[in-house]
N, C-alpha and C positions, 0 to 999 in steps of 0.2 A: 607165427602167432595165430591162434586159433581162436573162434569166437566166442566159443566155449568158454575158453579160457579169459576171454574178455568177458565175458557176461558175469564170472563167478563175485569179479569187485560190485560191491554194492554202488559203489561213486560210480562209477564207470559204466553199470547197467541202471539208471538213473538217465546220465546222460545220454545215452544209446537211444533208449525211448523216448525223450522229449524230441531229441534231432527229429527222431522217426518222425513223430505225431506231426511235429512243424511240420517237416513236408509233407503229409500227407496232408496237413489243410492246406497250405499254400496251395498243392495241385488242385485242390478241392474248387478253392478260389480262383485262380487261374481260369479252370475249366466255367465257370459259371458266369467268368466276366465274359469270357470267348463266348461262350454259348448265346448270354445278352446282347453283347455290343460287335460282333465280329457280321462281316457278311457273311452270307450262307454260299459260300461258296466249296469246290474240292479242295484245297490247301488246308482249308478253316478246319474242315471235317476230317482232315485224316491227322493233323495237330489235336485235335477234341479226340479221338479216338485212341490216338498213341497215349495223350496224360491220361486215359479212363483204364487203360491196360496199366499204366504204370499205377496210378493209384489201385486198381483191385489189388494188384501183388503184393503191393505193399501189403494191405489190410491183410491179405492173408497169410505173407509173413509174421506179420508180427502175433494175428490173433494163433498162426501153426507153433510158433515159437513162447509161448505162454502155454497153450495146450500143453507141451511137448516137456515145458520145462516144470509143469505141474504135475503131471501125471507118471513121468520117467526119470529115474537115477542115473545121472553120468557118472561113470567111475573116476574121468578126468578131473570134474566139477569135485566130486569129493574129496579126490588128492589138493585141489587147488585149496580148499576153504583149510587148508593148513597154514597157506599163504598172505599177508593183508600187506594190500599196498597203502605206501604211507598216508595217501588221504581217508584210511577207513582204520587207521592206527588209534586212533582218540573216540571215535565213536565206539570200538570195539573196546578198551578199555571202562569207557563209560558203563557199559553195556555191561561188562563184569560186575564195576563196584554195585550197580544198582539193586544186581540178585544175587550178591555175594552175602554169606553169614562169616562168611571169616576171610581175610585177605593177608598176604603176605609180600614182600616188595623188596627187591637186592639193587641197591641203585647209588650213585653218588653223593649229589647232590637232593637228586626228590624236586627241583623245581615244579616239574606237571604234575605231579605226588598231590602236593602242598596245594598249590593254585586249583586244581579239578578233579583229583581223585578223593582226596580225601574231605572236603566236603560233601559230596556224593554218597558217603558211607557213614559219616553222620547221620546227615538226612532219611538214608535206609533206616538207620537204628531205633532214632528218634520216631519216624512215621509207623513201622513196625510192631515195637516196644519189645525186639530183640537185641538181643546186645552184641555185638560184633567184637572179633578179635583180628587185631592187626598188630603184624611183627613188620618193623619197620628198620632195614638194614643201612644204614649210611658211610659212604667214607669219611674214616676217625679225622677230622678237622685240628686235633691236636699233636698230630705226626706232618711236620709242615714238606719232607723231601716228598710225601705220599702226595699231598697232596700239591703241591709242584711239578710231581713227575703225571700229574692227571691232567693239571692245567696247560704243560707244554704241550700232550696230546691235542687236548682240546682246541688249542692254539693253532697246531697245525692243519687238523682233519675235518675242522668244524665250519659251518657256513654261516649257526647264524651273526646276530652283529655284535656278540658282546665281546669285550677284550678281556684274556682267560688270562691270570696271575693266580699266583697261589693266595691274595687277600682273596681276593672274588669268590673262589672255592669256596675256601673257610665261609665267608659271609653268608652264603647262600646255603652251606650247609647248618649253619645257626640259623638262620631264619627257617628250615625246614625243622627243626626242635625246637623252639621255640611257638611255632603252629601247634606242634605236636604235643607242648606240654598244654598249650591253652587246651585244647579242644579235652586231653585225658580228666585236666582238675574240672572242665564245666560240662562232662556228659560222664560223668563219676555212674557208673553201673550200667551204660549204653555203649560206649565206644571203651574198651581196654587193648590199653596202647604195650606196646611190648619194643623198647629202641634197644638197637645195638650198633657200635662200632666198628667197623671194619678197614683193617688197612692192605684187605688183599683188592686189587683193583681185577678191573675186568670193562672189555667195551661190550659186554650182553647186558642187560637189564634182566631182570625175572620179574615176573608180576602178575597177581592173580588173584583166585579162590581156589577152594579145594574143588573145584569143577569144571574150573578153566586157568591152565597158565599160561599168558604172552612172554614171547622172548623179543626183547627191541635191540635196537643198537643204539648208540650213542647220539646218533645226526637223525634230524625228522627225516629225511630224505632217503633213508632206509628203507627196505619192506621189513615186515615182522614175522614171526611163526607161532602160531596159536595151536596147542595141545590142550585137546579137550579128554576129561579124565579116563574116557575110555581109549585114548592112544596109547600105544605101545612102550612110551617115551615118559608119558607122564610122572611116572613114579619116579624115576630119573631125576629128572627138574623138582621135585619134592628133597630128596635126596641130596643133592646139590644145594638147594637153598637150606638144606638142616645143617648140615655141613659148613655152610659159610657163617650160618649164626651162630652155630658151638665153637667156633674160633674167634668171635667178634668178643669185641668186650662189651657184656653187659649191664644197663642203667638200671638199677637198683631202684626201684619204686619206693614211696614210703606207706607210712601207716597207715592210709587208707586205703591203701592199693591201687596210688596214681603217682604220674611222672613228678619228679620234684618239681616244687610251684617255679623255679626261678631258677637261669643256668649258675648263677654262684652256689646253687646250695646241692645241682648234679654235680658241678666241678671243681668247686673252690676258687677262690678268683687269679687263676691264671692270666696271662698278661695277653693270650689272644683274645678271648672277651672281654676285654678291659678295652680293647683297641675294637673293637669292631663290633659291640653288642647294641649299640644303635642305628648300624649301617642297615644289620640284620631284620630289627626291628621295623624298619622300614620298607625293608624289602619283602616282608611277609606276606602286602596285601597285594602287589606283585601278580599278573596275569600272566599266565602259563607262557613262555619264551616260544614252544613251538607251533607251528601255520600246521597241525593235523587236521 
């Protein structure tokens, strides 16, 4: 483990520097009570002398180490920022929608979607007064062995506390269209919403702009891989995500060119929203499941 390579997390070079600073006032203090209250004696003086070498080092590690990392490219440092460890997963995703003009999303369920992404790109559109495009991919809730055979994973591989059935899926993938139709009919020429169904599973996430795409995994406790559009890869993961949504089935908007107002009038009243379109409803206003 290299420094470098600890430095390049933002969480982690955060913490690095406060530790620092704290010690170096504590010695700071230390030295100044010794200096007031100590006798003047040889012990006193070569203790005051030792924390006055350790405090200069310090200072001038950290003030060499900001020079260094201001002024100089590490090649390591640039391979690393491919990598995000999971406590800088959620700020970097933030960080997307906010200077995103169009975003696109391959995902499950959409819990964190729903709960912190996708009001954040609202808010862009509306504060802006550009209108954003988001294509929003979810597993088909109407195929219940798909999504059964997603909940069993979940069940097994997953840490956080919720108990994974195939109602649950479903539920929470209705509550993520449901979000989706509110926000399409009340920012009608701001946010245009684009759903599609999908019943090919996958434990990657995709998720982005056209300028940055994150790839997640399944459990917060994952690291992530961020391609920014000048990587090698990126067109790739474009590629991939067109490809999942030309095989999805896609929600027909209506004549004003927004999501249907209500799921009876996208789906007809099938006997899963019949059973679960109040669970869903509740679970809308629901705070994002994962500690990013």
């Amino acid at each position: 483990m290299s420094l470098s390579g600890i430095l390049t997390s933002p969480s982690q070079r955060r913490t690095f520097l406060l530790i620092s600073a704290l010690i170096i006032v504590l010695a700071a203090i230390v030295i100044c009570l010794i200096f007031l209250f100590a006798p003047d004696t040889r012990s006193w003086n070569i203790l005051i002398s030792l924390l006055i070498s350790m405090l200069a080092s310090g200072c001038f590690a950290l003030v060499s180490g900001l020079f260094i990392s201001y002024f100089f490219v590490d090649p390591v440092e640039m391979a690393a920022k491919s990598i995000l460890l999971p406590e800088d997963i959620g700020q970097a995703l933030c960080d997307v929608a906010t200077k995103a003009v169009d975003y696109k999303i391959y995902v499950r369920t959409g819990r964190h979607f729903r709960a912190e992404i996708l009001p954040l790109l609202v808010e862009r559109a509306r504060r802006s007064r550009h209108p954003i495009n988001v294509e929003v991919i979810l597993l088909d809730f109407r195929d219940a062995d798909v999504c059964e055979r997603y909940a069993t994973y979940r069940k097994i591989v997953s840490f956080d506390k919720e108990v994974w059935n195939t109602g649950y899926v479903q539920k929470e993938i209705l509550a993520t269209i449901l979000k989706l139709i509110e926000v399409s009919n009340g920012n009608q020429g701001f946010v245009d919403i684009n759903l599609f169904l999908s019943k090919r599973l996958s434990t990657f996430r995709i998720e982005g702009s056209s300028d940055e795409i994150l790839v997640t995994r399944e459990d917060p406790k994952d690291e992530a891989s961020r391609y920014l559009r000048t990587h090698r890869d990126f067109s790739a993961l474009i590629v991939e995500f067109c490809w999942i949504r030309d095989e999805a089935y896609d929600i027909k908007k209506g004549a004003r060119g927004v999501l249907p107002s209500n799921l009876s009038e996208m789906f007809d009243d099938i006997p899963v929203i019949t059973e679960l379109e109040d669970l869903a409803r509740k679970a809308i206003g629901e705070p994002s499941p994962y500690a990013r």
